[in-house]
C-alpha positions in Angstrom: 96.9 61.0 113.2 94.9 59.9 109.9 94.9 61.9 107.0 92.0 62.2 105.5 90.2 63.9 101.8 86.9 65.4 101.8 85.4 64.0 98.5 83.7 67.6 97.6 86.5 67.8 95.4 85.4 65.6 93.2 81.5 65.2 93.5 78.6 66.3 96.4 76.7 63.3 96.2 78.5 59.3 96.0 78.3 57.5 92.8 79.6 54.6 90.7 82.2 56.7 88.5 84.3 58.4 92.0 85.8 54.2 92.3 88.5 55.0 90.0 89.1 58.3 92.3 88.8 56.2 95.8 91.4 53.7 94.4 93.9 56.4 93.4 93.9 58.0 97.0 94.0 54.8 98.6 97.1 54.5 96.3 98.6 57.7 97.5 98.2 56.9 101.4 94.9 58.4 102.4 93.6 56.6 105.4 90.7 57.7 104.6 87.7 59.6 102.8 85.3 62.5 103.9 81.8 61.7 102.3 79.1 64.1 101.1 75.6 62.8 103.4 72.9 64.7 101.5 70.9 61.5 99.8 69.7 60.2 103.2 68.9 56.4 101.8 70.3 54.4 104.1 70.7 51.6 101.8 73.1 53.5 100.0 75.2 54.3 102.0 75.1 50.4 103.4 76.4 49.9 100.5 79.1 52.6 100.1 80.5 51.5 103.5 81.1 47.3 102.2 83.0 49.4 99.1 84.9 51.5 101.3 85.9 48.3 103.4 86.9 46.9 100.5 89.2 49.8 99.5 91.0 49.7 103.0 89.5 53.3 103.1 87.9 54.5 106.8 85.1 57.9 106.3 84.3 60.7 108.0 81.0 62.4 107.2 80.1 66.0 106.3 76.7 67.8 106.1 75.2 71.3 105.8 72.1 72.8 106.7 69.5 74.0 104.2 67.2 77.0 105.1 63.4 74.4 105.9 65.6 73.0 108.3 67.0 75.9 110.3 67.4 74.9 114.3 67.2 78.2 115.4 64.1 79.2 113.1 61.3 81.1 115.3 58.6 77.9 113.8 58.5 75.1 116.0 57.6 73.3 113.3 60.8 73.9 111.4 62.7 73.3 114.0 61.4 70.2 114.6 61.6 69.5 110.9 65.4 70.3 111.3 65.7 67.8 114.3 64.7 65.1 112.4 66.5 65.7 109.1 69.7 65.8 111.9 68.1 62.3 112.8 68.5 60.9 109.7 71.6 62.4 108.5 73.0 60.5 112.0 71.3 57.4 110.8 73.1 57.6 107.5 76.4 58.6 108.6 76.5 55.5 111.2 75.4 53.3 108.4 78.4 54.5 105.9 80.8 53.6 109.3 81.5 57.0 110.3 82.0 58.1 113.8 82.1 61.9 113.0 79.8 64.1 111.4 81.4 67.4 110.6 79.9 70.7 109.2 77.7 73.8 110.4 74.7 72.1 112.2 74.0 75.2 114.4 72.2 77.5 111.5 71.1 76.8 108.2 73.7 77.8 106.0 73.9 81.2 103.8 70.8 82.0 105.8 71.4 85.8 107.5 69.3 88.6 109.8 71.4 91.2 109.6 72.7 91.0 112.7 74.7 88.5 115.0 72.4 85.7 116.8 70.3 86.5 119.3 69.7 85.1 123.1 66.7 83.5 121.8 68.6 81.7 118.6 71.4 80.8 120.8 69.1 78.9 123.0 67.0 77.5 120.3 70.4 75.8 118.4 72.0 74.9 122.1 69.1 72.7 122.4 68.6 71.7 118.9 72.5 70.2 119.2 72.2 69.1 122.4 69.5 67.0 121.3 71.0 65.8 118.6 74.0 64.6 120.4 72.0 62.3 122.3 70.2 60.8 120.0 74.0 60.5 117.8 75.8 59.0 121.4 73.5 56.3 120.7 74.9 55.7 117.2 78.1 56.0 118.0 78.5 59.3 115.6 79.9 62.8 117.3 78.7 65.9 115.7 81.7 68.2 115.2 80.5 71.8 115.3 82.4 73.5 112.6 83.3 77.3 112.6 82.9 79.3 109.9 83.7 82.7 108.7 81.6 85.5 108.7 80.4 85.6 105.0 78.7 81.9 105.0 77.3 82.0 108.6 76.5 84.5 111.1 76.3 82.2 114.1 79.8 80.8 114.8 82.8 82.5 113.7 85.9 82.1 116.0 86.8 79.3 118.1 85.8 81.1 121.1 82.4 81.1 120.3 82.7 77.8 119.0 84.3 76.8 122.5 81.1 78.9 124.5 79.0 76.8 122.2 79.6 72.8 123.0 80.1 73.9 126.7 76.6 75.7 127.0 75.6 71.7 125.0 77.7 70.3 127.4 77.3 66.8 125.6 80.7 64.6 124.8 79.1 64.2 121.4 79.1 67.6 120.7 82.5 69.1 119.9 84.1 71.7 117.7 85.4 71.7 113.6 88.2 73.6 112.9 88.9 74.5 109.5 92.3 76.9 108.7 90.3 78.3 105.8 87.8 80.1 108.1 90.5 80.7 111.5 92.5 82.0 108.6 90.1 84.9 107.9 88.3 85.2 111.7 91.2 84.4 114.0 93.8 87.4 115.3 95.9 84.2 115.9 94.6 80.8 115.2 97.5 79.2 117.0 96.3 81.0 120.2 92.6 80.4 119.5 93.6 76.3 118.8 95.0 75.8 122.4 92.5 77.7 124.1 89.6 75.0 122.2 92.2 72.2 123.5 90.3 69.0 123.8 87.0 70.1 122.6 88.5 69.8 118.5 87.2 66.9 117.5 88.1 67.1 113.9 89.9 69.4 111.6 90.0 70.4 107.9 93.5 71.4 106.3 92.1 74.1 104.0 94.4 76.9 102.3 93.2 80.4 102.5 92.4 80.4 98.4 90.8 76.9 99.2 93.8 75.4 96.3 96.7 73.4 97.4 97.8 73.0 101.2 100.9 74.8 102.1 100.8 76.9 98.4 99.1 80.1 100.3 99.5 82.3 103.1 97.9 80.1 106.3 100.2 80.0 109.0 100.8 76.3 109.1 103.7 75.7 111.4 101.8 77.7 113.9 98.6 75.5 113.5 100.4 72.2 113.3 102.7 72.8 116.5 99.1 74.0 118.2 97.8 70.8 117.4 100.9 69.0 118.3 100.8 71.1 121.8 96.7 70.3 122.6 97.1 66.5 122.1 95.6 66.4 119.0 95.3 63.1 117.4 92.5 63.0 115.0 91.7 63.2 112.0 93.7 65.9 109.2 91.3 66.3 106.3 92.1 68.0 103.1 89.4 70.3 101.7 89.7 72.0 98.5 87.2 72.8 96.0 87.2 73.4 92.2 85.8 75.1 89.7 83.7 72.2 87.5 80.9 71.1 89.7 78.3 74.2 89.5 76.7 73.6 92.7 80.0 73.8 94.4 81.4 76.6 92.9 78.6 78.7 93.4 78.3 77.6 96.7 82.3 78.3 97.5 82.5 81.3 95.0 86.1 79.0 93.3 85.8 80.9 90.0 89.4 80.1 88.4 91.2 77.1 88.1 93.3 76.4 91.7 95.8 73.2 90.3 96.3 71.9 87.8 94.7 68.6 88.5 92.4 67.3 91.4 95.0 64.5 91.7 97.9 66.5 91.8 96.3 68.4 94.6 95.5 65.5 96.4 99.1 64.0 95.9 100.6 67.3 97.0 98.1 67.4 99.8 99.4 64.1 101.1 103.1 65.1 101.6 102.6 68.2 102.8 100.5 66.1 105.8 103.6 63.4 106.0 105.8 66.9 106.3 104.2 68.4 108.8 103.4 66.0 111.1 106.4 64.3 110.9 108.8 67.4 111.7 106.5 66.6 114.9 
């Protein structure tokens, strides 16, 4: 198991003044880093991966959909558009030295209808993903499909459907995201949902259901960590959490108040809840 931070915490792009952040979690035992792939220069992130390497600090990779690249748009055009942006955010998160790339790449995100997805959408993003997993085997990236709750996305919001989803792909570089936040609010029992998706979670976020500090809230963490201890799991356990300073993100996650008291007593608090849990295991 590797414990892992998604930097979103802290910043949604990567720049020069997050170092002093990157050496403090290295210093608390983060095995790792989840990085925001948005800037799609492949030169930076070239670059982000020798200062990565340096810090003794392995990446994950995390992207969202905006709206002129919806897969399941009615516009071949767009969805074309949306294939290769997927292209390129592949390129970028090979080139920063990650081998997943998590997030909601079925729909554009915050996009809705009015209604759940159709045959026709369902089609459209099977083969959107499907494609993309191809052209990402060849990277050596897997897209992990993540599943999100009902008022961000209309598409995917319980495992089960996430589980219909990468079998109708039926690629091994398609797979499924679970985050706790979102099973938190979707699942009847998350535990139950977990060992029915088995083998096909390829990476999970450790999320508490305010989005604050792991293991502060009301998730029901023993039941999810023994799930994951009973379906083999042995990937990565990334902490996401958001605050209230970075406008973009705030808006975007609806954090209005403060959640901790600081981002790295979170992250310090984060860590031995991790060590905790999996240990007892």
């Amino acid at each position: 198991m590797k414990y892992g931070i998604n930097l979103y915490l802290w910043a949604d792009d990567m720049h020069d003044g997050l170092m002093p952040v990157l050496e403090k979690l290295k210093q608390i035992g983060y095995d790792g880093v989840e990085v925001p792939i948005f800037d799609l220069d492949r030169a930076k992130w070239k670059t982000w991966a020798k200062r990565l390497d340096d810090l003794g600090l392995e990446r994950t990779a995390n992207t969202v959909i905006a709206p002129e690249h919806n897969p399941v748009s009615a516009d071949p055009k767009i969805r074309e558009a949306a294939y290769q942006h997927m292209q390129a955010v592949v390129d970028c998160c090979a080139e920063v030295g990650s081998s997943i790339l998590c997030g909601p790449h079925q729909v554009a995100l915050g996009v809705f209808t009015g209604k759940g997805a159709t045959d026709d959408e369902w089609k459209r993003s099977v083969e959107h993903l499907r494609r993309v997993a191809e052209y990402a085997s060849d990277k050596g990236v897997t897209l992990a499909e993540e599943v999100v709750n009902r008022f961000e996305l209309y598409h995917l919001n319980t495992l089960e459907q996430g589980i219909r989803l990468v079998d109708d792909v039926g690629h091994p570089s398609c797979k499924l995201h679970l985050d706790t936040f979102h099973a938190h609010i979707e699942e009847k029992n998350p535990a139950t949902a977990i060992r029915h998706a088995g083998s096909r979670i390829a990476h999970v976020h450790i999320s508490e259901n305010d989005r604050g500090v792991p293991g502060s809230g009301s998730v029901a963490w023993d039941d999810t960590f023994d799930a994951l201890h009973d379906v083999g799991y042995d990937g990565w356990l990334t902490v996401e959490a958001f605050g209230n300073f970075l406008p973009n993100l705030a808006a975007a996650t609806k954090i209005w108040r403060p959640l901790f008291e600081s981002e790295e007593q979170l992250a310090t608090q984060a860590h031995a809840f991790l060590s905790e849990k999996t240990a007892r295991r």
